[in-house]
Structure formats: C-alpha cells, structure tokens
N, CA, C and O atoms as a GROMACS GRO file, in nm:
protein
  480
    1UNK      N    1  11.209  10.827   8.637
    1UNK     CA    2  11.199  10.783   8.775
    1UNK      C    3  11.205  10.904   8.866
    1UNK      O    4  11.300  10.983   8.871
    2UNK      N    5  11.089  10.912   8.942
    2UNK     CA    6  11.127  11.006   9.045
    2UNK      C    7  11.115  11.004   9.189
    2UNK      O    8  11.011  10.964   9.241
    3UNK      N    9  11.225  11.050   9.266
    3UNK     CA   10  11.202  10.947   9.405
    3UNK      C   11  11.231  11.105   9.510
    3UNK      O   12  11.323  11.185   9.492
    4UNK      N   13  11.135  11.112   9.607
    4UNK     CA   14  11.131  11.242   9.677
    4UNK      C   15  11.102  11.195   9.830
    4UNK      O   16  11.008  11.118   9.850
    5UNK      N   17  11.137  11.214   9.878
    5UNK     CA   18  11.167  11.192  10.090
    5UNK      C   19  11.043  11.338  10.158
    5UNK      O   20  11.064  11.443  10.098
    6UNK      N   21  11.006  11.341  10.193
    6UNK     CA   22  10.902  11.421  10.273
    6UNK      C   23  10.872  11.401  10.442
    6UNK      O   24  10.808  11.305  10.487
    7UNK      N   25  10.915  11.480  10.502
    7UNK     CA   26  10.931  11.483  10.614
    7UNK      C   27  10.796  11.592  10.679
    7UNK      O   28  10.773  11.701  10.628
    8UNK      N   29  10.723  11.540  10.790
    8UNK     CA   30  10.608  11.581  10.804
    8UNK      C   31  10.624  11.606  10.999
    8UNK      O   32  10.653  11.515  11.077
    9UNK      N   33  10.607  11.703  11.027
    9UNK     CA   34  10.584  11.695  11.213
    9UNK      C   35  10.497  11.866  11.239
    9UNK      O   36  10.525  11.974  11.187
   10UNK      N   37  10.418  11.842  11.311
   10UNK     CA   38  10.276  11.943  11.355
   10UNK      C   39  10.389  12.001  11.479
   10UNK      O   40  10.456  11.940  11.563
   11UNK      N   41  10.372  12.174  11.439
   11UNK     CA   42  10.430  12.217  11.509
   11UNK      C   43  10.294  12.305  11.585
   11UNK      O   44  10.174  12.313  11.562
   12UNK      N   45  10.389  12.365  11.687
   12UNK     CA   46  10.246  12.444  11.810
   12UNK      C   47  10.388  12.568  11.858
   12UNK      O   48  10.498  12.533  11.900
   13UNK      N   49  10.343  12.709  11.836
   13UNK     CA   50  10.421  12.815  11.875
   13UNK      C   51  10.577  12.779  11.865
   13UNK      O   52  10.669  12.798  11.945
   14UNK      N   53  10.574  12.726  11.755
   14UNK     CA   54  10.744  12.727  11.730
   14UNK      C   55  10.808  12.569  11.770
   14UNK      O   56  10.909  12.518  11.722
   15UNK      N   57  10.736  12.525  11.848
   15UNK     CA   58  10.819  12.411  11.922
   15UNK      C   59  10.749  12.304  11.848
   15UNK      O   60  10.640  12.320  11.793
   16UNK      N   61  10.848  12.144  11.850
   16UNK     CA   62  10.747  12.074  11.766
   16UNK      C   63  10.670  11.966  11.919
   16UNK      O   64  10.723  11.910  12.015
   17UNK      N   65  10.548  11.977  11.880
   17UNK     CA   66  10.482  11.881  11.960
   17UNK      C   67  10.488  11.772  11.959
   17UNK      O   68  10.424  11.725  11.864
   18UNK      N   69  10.551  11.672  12.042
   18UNK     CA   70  10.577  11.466  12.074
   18UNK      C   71  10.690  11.519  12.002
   18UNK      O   72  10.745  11.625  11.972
   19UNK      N   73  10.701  11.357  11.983
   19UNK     CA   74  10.802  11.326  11.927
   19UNK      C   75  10.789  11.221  11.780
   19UNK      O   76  10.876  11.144  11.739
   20UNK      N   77  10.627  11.251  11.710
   20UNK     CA   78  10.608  11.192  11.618
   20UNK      C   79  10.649  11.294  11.507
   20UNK      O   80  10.647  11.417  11.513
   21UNK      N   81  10.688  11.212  11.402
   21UNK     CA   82  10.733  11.220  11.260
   21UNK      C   83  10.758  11.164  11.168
   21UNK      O   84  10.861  11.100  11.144
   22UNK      N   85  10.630  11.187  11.078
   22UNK     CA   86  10.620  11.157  10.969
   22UNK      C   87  10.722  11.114  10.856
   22UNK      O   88  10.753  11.208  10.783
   23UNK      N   89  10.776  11.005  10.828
   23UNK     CA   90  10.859  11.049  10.729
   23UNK      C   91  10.834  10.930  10.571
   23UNK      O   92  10.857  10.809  10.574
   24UNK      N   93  10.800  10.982  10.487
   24UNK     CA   94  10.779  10.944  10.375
   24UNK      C   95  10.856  10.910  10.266
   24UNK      O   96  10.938  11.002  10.255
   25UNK      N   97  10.877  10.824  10.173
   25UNK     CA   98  10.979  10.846  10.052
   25UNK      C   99  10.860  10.803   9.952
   25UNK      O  100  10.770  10.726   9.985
   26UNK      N  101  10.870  10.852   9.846
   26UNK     CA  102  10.759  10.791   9.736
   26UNK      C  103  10.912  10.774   9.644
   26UNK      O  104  11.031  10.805   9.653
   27UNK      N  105  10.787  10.679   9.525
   27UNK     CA  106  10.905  10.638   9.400
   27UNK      C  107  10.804  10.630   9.320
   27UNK      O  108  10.698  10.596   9.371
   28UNK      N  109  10.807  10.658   9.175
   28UNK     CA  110  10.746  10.646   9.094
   28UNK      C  111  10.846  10.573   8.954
   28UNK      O  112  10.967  10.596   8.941
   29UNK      N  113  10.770  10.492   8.866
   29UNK     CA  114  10.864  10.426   8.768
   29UNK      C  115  10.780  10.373   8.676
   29UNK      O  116  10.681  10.332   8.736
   30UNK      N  117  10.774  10.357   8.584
   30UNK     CA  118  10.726  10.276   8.418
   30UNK      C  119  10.692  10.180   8.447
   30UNK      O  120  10.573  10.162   8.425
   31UNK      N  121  10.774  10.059   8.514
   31UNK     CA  122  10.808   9.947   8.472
   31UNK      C  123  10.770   9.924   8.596
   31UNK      O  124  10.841   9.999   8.664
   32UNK      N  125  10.688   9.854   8.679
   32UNK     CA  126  10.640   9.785   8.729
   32UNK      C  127  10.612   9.599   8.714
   32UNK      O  128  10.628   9.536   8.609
   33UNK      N  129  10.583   9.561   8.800
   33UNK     CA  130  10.635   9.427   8.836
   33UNK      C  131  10.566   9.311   8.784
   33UNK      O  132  10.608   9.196   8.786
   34UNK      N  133  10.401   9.374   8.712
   34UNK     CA  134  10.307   9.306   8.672
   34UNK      C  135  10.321   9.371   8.492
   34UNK      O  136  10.311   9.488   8.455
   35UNK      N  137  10.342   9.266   8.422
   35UNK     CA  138  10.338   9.348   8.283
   35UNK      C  139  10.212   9.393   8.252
   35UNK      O  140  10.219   9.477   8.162
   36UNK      N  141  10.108   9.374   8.287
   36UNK     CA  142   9.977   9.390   8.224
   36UNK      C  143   9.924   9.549   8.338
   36UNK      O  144   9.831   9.621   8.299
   37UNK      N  145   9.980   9.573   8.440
   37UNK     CA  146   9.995   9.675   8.481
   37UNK      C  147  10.135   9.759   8.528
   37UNK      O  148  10.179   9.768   8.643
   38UNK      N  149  10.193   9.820   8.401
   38UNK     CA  150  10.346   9.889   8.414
   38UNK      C  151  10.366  10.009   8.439
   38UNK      O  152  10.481  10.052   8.443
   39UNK      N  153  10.272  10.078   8.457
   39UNK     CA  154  10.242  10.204   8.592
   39UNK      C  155  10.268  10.181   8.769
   39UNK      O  156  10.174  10.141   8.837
   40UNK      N  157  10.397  10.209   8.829
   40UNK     CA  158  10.392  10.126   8.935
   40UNK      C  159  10.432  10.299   9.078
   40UNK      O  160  10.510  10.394   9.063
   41UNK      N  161  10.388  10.284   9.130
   41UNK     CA  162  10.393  10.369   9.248
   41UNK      C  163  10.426  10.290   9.370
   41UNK      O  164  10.369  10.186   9.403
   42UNK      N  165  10.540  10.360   9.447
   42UNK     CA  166  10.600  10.270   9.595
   42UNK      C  167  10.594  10.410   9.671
   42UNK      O  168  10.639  10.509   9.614
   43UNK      N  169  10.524  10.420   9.835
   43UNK     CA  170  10.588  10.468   9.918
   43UNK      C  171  10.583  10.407  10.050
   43UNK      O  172  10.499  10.327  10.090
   44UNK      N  173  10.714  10.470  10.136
   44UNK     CA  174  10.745  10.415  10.254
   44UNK      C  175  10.749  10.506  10.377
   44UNK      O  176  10.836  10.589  10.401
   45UNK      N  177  10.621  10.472  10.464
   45UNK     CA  178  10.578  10.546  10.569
   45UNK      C  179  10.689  10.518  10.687
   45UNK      O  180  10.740  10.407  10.675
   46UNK      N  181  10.723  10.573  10.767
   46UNK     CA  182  10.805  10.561  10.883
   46UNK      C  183  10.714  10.587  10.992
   46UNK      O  184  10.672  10.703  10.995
   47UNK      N  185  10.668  10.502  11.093
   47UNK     CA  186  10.603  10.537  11.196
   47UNK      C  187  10.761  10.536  11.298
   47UNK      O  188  10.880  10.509  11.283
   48UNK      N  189  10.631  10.602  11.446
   48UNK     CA  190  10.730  10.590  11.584
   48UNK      C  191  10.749  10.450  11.608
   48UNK      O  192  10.869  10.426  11.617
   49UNK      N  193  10.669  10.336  11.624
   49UNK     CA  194  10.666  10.231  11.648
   49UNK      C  195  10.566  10.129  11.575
   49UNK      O  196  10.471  10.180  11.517
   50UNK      N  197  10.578  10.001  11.572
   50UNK     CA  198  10.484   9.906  11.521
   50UNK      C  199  10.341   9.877  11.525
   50UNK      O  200  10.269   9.811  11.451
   51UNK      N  201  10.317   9.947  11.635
   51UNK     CA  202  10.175   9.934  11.694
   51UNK      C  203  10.100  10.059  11.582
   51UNK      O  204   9.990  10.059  11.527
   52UNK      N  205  10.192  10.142  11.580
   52UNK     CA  206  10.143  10.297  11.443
   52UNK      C  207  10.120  10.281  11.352
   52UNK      O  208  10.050  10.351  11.279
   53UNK      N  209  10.211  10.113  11.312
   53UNK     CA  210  10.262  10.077  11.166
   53UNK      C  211  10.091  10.012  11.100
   53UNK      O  212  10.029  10.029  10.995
   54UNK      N  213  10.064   9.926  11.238
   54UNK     CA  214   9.970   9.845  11.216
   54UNK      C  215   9.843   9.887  11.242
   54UNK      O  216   9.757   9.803  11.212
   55UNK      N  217   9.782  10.050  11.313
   55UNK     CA  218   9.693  10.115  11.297
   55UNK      C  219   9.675  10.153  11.191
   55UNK      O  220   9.568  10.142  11.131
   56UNK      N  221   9.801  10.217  11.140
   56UNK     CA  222   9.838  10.310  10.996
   56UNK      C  223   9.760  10.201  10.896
   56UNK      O  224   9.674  10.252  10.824
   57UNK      N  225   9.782  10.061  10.882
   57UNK     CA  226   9.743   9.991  10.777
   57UNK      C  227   9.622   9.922  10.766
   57UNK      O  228   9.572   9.888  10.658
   58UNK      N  229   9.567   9.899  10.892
   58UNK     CA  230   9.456   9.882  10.965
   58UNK      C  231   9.318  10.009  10.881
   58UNK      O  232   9.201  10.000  10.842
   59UNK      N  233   9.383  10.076  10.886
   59UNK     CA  234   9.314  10.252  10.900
   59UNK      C  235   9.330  10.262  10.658
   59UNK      O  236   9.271  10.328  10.573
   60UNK      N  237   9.401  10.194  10.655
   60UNK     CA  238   9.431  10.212  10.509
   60UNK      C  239   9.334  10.074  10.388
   60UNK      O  240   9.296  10.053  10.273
   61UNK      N  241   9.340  10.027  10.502
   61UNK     CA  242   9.311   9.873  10.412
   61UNK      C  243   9.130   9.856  10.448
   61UNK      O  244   9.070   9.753  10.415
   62UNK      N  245   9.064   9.964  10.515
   62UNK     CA  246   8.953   9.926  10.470
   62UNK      C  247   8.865   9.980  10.387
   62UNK      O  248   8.750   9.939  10.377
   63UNK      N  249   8.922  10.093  10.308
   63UNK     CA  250   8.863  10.123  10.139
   63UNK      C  251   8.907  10.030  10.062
   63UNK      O  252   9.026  10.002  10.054
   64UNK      N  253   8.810   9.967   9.991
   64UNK     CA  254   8.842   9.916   9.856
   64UNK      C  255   8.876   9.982   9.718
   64UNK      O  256   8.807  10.069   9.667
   65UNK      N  257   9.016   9.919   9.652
   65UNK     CA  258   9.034  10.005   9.550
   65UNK      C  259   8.935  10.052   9.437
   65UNK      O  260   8.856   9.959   9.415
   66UNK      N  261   8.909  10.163   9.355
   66UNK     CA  262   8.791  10.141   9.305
   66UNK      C  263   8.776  10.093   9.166
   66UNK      O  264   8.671  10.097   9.102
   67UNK      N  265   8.909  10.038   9.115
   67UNK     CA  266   8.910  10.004   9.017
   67UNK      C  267   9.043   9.951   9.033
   67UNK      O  268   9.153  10.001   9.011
   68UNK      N  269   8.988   9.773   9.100
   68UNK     CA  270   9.010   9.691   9.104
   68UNK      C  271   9.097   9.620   8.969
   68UNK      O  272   9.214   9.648   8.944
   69UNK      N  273   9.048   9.563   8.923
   69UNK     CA  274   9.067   9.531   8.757
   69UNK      C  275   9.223   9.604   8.709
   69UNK      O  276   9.325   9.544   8.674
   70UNK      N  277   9.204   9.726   8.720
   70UNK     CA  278   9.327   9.837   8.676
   70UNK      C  279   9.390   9.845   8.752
   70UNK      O  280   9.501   9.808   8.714
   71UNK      N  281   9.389   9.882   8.874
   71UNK     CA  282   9.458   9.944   9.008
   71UNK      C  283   9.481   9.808   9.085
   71UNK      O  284   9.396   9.743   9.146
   72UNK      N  285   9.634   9.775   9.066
   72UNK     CA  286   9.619   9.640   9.219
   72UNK      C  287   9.703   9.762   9.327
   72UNK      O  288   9.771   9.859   9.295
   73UNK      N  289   9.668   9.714   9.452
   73UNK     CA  290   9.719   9.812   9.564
   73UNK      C  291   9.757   9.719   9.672
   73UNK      O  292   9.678   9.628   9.698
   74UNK      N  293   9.886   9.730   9.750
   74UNK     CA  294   9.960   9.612   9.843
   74UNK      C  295  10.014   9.737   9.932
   74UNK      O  296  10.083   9.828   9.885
   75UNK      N  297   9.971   9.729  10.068
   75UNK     CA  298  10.002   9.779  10.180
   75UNK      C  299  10.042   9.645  10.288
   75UNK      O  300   9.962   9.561  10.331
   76UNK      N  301  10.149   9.650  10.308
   76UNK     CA  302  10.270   9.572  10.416
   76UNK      C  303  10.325   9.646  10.495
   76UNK      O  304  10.327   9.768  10.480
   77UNK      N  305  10.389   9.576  10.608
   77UNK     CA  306  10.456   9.639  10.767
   77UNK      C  307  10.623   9.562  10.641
   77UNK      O  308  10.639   9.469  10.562
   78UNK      N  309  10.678   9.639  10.680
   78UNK     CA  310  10.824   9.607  10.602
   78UNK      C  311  10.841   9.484  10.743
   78UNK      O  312  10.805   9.479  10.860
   79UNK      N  313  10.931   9.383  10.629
   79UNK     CA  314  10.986   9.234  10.730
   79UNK      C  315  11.085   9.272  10.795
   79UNK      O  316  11.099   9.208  10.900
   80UNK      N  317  11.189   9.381  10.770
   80UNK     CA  318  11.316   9.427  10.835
   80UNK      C  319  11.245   9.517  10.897
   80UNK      O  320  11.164   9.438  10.945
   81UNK      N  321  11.214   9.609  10.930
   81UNK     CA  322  11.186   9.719  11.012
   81UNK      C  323  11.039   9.737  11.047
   81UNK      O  324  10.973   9.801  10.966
   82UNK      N  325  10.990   9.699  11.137
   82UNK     CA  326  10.832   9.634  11.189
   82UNK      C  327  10.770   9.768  11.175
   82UNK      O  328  10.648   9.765  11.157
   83UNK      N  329  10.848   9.926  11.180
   83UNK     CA  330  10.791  10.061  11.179
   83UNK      C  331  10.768  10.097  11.044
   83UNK      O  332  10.707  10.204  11.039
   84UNK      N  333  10.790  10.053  10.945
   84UNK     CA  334  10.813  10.116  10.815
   84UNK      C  335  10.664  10.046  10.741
   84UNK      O  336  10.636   9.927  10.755
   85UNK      N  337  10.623  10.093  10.704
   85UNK     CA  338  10.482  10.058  10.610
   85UNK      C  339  10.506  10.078  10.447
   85UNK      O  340  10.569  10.175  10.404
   86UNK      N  341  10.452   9.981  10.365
   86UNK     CA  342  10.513   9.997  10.221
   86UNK      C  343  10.362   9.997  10.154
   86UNK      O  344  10.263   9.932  10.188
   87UNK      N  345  10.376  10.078  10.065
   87UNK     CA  346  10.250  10.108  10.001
   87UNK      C  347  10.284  10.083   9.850
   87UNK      O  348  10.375  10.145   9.796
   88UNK      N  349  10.216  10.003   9.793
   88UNK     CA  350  10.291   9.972   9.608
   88UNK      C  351  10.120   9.949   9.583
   88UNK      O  352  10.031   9.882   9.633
   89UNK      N  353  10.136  10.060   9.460
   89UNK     CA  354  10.013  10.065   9.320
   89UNK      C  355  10.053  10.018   9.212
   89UNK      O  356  10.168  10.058   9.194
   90UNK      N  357  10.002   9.925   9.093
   90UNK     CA  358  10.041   9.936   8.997
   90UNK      C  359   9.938   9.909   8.919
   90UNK      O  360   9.854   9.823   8.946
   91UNK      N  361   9.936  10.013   8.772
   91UNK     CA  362   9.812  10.033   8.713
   91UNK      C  363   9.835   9.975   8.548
   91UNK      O  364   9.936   9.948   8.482
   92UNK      N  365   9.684   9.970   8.522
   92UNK     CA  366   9.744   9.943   8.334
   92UNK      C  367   9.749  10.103   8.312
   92UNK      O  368   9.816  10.127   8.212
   93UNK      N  369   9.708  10.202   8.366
   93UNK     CA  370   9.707  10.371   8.274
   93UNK      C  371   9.754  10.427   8.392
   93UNK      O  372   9.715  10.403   8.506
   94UNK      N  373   9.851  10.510   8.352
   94UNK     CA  374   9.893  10.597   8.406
   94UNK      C  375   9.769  10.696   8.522
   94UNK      O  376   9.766  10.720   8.643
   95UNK      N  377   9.683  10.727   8.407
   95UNK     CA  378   9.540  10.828   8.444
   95UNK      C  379   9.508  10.794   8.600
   95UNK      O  380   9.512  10.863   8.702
   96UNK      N  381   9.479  10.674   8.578
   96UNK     CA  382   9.460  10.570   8.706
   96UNK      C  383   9.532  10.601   8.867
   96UNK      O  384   9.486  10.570   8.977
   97UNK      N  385   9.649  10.666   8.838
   97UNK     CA  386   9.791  10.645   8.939
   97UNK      C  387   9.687  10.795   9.012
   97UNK      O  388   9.596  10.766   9.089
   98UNK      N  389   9.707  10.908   8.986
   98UNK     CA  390   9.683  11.039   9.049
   98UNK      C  391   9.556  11.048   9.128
   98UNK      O  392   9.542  11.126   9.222
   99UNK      N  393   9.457  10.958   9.081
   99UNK     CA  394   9.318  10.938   9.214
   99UNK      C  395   9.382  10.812   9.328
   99UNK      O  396   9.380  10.827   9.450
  100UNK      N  397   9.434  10.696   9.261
  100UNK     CA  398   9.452  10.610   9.334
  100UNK      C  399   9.595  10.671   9.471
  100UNK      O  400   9.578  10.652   9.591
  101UNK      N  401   9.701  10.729   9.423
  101UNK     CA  402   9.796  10.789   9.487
  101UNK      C  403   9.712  10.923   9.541
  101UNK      O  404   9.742  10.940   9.659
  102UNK      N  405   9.661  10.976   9.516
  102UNK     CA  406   9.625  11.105   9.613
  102UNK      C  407   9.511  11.026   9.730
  102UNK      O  408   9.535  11.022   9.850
  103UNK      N  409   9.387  10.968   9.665
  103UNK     CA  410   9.354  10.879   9.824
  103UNK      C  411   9.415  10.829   9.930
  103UNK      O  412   9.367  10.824  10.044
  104UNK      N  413   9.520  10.790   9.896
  104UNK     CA  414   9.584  10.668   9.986
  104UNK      C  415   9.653  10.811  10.060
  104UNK      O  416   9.619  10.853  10.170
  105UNK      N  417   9.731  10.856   9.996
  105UNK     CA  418   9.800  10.966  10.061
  105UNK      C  419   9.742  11.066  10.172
  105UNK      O  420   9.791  11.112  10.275
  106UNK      N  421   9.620  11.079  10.112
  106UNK     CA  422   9.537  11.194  10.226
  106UNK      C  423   9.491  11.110  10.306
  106UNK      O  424   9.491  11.163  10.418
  107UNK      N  425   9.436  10.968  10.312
  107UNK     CA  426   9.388  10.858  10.449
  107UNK      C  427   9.499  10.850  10.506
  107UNK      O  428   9.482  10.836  10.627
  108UNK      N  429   9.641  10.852  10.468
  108UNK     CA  430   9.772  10.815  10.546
  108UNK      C  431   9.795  10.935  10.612
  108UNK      O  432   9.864  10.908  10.711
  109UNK      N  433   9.767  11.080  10.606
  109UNK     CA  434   9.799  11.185  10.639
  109UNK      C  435   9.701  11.200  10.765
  109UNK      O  436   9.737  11.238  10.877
  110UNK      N  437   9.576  11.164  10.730
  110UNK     CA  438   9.460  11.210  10.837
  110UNK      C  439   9.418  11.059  10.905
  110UNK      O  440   9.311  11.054  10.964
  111UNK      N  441   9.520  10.911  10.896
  111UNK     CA  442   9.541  10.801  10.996
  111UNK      C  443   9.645  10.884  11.066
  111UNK      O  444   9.607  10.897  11.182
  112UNK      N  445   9.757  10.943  11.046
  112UNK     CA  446   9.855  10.940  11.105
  112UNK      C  447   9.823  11.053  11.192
  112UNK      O  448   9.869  11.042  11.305
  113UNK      N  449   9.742  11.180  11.164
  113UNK     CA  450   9.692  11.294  11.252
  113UNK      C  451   9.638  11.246  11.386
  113UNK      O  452   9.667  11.291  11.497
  114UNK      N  453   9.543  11.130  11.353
  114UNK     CA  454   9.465  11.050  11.422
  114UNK      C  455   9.533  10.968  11.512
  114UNK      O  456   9.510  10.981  11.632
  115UNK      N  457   9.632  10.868  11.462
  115UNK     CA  458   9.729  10.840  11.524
  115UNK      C  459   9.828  10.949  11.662
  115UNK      O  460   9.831  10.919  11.782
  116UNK      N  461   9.872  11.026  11.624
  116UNK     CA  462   9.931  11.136  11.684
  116UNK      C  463   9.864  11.178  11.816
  116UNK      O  464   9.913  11.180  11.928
  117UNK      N  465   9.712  11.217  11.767
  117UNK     CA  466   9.638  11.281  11.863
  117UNK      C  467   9.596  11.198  11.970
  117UNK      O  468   9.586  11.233  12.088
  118UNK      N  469   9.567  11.067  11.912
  118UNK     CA  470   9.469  10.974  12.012
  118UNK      C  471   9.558  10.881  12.096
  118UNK      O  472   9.545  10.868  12.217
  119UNK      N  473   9.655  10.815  12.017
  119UNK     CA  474   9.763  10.685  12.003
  119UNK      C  475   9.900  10.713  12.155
  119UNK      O  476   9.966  10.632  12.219
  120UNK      N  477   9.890  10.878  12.162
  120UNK     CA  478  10.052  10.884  12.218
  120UNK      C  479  10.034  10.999  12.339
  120UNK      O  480  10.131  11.033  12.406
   0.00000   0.00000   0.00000
C-alpha cells in the first residue's frame, strides 16, 4: 500500500500567486472493491471551492476510458466536503493502472492550471 499527499501552488518571483492550492493524496492497493478488477487506485483532489470541484470533473469526465472492459474509472464531488473530488480506478492488470493514472493526472493538473488562470 502506498499513500503519498502532494501539495501543488504556481509561484511568480518568490511569492505564491491567489490563493489556490492544489492538494492531492493518492492511494494505491491490491485489493480493490470489484474482484474481477483487484488493481485499485484512489486520489483526492482538494479544490478552493465547489464550483472548482465541479469544473475539475466536468473537465475530467469527458475522455472516455480506453479500455473500458479492464479499466472502470469513478470521478465524484465527495458527499462530506462539496471541495474534495475522488478519483477511483480499478483494473484486471496492473499494466493497465500507469496509462490510465498518468492521463487522469496530467488532465487534473492542466483542468486545474485552467481553472486557476480563468476561474479566479
């Protein structure tokens, strides 16, 4: 199991610009929730507010996974905290996890740039 927190904010001559920040936790684990896919990947985006939460997923949910069949993929606004966005993969092969997790990750990086620049 490995679970890592990543904290993300665009700085300009030292100072940090807004007051947006990124903050991430991923989890990775075996055992996932579907037996027929037990490769399972979770991470949890932290926006500034809900309206970010729901661009952020908006902005995520219109690629289709590309291997459907193998890869199921569930992006939600968390029910307790309307800012928090939950991202869960779970695959039959492992192989599967490192294209499906690096896409999602770089559209969440360059929604949220997008977000930042345009949104606030």
């Amino acid at each position: 199991r490995l679970v890592t927190t990543m904290r993300e904010g665009s700085r300009v001559g030292g100072h940090r610009r807004g007051r947006k920040e990124l903050i991430m936790e991923r989890e990775w684990s075996e055992t996932g929730a579907d037996a027929s896919k037990p490769h399972h990947f979770e991470a949890r985006i932290k926006t500034t507010c809900h309206n970010d939460a729901v661009i952020l997923r908006t902005s995520l949910m219109v690629d289709k996974e590309l291997n459907p069949t193998k890869v199921h993929r569930s992006i939600e606004i968390d029910e307790e905290d309307d800012t928090l966005l939950v991202i869960k993969l779970d695959a039959t092969e492992v192989r599967l996890m490192r294209p499906a997790i690096s896409t999602l990750m770089d559209l969440a990086e360059a929604a949220s740039k997008a977000i930042e620049a345009f949104a606030h």
